[in-house]
N, C-alpha and C positions, 0 to 999 in steps of 0.2 A: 153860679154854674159856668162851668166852661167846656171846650174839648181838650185833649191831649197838644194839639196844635198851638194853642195860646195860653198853655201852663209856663211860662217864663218870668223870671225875676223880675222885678223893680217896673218900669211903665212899660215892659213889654207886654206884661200880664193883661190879657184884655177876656171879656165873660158881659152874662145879665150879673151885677152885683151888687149889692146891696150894703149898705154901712151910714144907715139914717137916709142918705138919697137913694135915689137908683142910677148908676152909670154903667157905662159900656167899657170903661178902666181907659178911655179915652176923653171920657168928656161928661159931662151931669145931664142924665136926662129928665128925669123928674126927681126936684127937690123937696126935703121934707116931707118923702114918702111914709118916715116910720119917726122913733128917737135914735139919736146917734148911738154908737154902742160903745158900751164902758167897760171896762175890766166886771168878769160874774157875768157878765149875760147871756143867754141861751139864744140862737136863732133858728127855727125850725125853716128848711125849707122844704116845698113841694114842686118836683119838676115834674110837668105831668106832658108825657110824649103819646098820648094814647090817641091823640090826632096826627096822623102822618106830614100832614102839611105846618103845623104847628105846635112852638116848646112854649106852655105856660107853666108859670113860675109864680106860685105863691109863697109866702113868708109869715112867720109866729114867729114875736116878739116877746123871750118872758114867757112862754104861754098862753100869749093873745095874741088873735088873728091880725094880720095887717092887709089880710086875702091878697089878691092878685097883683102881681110887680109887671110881668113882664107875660106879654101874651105878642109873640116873633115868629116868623115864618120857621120852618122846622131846619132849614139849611142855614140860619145864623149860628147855629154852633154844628161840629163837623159829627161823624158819627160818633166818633166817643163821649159823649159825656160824661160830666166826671163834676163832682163837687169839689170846692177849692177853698182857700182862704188864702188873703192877701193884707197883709199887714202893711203900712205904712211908719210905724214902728214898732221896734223888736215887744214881743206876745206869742202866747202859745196857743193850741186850739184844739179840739179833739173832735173827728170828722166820723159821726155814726151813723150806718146804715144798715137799716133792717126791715123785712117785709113785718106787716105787722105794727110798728109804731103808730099810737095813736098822734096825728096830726090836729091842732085845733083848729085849722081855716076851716070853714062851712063851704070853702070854692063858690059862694055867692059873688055875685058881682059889683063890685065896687064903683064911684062913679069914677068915669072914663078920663076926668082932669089927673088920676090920681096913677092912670097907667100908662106903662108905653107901652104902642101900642103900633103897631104898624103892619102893611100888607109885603112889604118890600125886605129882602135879606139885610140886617142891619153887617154893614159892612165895619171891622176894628181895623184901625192903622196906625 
């Protein structure tokens, strides 16, 4: 997930993203959050803004939960958000969204070694 503001090529790209770790597209913040992704794989994400003050961010791998990635103050991403993908090499990807999709995360809580997690606007540079 990203906003409009930090949709830019190559290391400008910065978001909550996920690709086997969790980073900020600046730096690794929890590693070995899920399996890395290979060519065929599906990742379900759920950005859920339904708290004003905070963007939590769950992930399905495959069709298996990996629950919660990213739970960040709600002004770490700008008001647009927007899903995204960021290849490090050339790949292709198809971005769907729909009211309605069954998601498999249960939004149970995972333990806390396993999220980022912060009170603070994570600031990208």
């Amino acid at each position: 997930m990203t906003d409009e503001s930090k949709l830019k090529a190559g290391w400008g790209f910065k978001g909550l993203l996920y690709g086997g770790n969790l980073s900020d597209g600046s730096g690794l913040l929890v590693g070995s959050f899920g399996p890395r992704l290979k060519n065929g794989d599906v990742v379900g994400i759920l950005c859920d803004l339904s708290d004003p003050s905070k963007v939590k961010v769950y992930f399905d791998y495959n069709g298996s939960s990996l629950g919660l990635g990213f739970d960040v103050p709600r002004d770490t991403l700008g008001a647009e958000v927007v899903p995204a993908v960021h290849f490090s090499e050339t790949g292709t990807a198809s971005i769907v969204s729909s009211e309605g999709v069954v998601f498999n995360s249960d939004l149970k809580s995972i333990p806390k070694s396993n999220v980022f997690q912060t009170n603070e606007t994570c600031d990208f540079y």
